[in-house]
C-alpha positions in Angstrom: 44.9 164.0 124.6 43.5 162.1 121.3 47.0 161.4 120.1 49.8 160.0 121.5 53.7 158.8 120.6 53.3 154.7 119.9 54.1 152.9 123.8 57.4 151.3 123.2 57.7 148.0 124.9 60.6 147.7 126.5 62.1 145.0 129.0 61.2 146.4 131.9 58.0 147.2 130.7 57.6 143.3 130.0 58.9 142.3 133.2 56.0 144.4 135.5 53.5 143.0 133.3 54.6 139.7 133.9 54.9 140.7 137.4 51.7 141.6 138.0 50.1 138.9 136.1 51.8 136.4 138.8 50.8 138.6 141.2 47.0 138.6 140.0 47.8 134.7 140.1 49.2 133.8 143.3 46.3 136.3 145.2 43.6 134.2 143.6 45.4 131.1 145.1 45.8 132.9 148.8 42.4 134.6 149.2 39.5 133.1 150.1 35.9 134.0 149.5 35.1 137.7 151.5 38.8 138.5 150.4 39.6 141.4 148.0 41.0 140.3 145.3 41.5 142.0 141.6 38.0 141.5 140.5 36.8 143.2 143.7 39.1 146.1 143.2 38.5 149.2 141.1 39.8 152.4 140.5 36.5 155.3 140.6 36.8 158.6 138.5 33.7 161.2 139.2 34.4 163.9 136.2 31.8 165.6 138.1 32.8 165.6 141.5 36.6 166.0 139.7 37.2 162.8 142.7 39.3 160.0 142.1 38.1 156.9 144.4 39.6 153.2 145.5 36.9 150.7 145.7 37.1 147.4 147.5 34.0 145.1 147.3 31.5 148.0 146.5 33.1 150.2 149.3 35.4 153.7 148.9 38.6 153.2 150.7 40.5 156.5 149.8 39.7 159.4 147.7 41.3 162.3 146.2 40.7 165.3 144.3 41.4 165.6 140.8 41.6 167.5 137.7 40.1 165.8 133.9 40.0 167.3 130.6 38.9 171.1 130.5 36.7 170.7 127.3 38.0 173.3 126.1 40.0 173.1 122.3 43.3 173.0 121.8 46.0 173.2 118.7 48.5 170.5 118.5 50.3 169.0 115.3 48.3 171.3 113.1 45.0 170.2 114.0 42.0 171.3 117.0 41.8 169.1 119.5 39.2 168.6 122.4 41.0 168.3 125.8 38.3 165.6 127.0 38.8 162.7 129.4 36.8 159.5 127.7 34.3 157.9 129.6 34.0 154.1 130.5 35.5 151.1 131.7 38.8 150.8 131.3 42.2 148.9 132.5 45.5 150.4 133.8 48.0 148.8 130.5 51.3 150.5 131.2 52.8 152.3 134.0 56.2 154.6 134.2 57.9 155.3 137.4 59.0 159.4 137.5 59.1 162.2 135.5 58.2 161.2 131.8 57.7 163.3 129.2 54.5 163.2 126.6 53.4 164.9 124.0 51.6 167.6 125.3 53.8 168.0 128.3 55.3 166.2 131.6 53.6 163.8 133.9 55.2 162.2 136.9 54.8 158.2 137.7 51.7 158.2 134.6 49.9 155.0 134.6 47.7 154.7 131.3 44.1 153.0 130.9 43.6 154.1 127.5 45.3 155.0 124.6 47.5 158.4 125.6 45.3 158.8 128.8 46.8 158.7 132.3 46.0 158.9 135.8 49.6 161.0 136.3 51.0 162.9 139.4 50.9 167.3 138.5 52.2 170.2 140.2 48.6 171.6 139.3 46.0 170.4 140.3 42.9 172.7 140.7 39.6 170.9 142.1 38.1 171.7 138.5 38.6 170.6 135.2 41.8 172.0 133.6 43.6 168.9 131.8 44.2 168.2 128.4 41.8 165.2 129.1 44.5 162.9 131.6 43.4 162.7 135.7 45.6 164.8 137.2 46.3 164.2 140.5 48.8 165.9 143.8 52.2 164.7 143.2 52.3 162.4 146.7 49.5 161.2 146.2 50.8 160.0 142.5 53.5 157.9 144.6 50.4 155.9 146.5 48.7 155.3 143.7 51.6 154.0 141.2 52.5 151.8 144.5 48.7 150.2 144.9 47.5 149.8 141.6 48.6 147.3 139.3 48.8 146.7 135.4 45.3 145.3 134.9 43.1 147.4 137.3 40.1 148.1 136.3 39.0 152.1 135.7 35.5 153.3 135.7 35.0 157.1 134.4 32.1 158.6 134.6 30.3 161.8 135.3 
């Protein structure tokens, strides 16, 4: 999705990212060199491989499989769109616990790293591309990732 609704900042939205920045804060106090800590941390998306990936000092920790944006076009508020997932580096900006509704439908516990794009729990998640351009991912495995990542993580996408 190219388009989004304008992220409304709310309290609580202000509260987790102040949370997490004293988070980020206090584990570069506590940890020592060798120890992970949010620069040695990364969230891996294979568009490819449709796998998600946690990386912790160069090595995969946990994966998943996934589903990115179909490539495909698509007709939404009178114009085509592309249902493509960008490519890059990226950071997690805002995350909402449950069911939330977007514009092109509803996503449970999405966390965005750009624009409208979310890594976002789905009902439906075939192993091949079939999203509007978010990373779909199982619907338990939504609830580990909104509970490990933080606001601020970094997120490489690729193919």
């Amino acid at each position: 999705m190219r388009r989004v609704k304008a992220l409304r900042q709310s309290g609580s939205t202000v509260r987790a990212l102040a949370a997490a920045v004293f988070v980020a804060v206090l584990l570069s106090w506590i940890a020592g060199p060798g120890v992970a800590s949010a620069s040695d941390y990364h969230i891996d998306i294979n568009i490819t491989e449709q796998v998600l990936s946690e990386v912790v000092d160069g090595q995969v920790v946990w994966s998943t499989h996934i589903s990115t944006g179909n490539g495909e076009g698509y007709w939404y508020e009178g114009e085509w769109w592309i249902a493509d997932t960008p490519r890059g580096s990226f950071q997690i900006y805002a995350k909402d616990a449950g069911w939330q509704e977007g514009s092109l439908g509803w996503m449970y516990s999405p966390m965005y790293f750009v624009g409208g794009f979310a890594i976002h729990g789905s009902p439906s998640v075939p192993d091949y591309p079939a999203s509007h351009g978010c990373v779909r991912v199982p619907l338990g495995v939504a609830d580990y990732l909104f509970d490990r990542i933080p606001i601020g993580t970094w997120v490489d996408v690729h193919d």
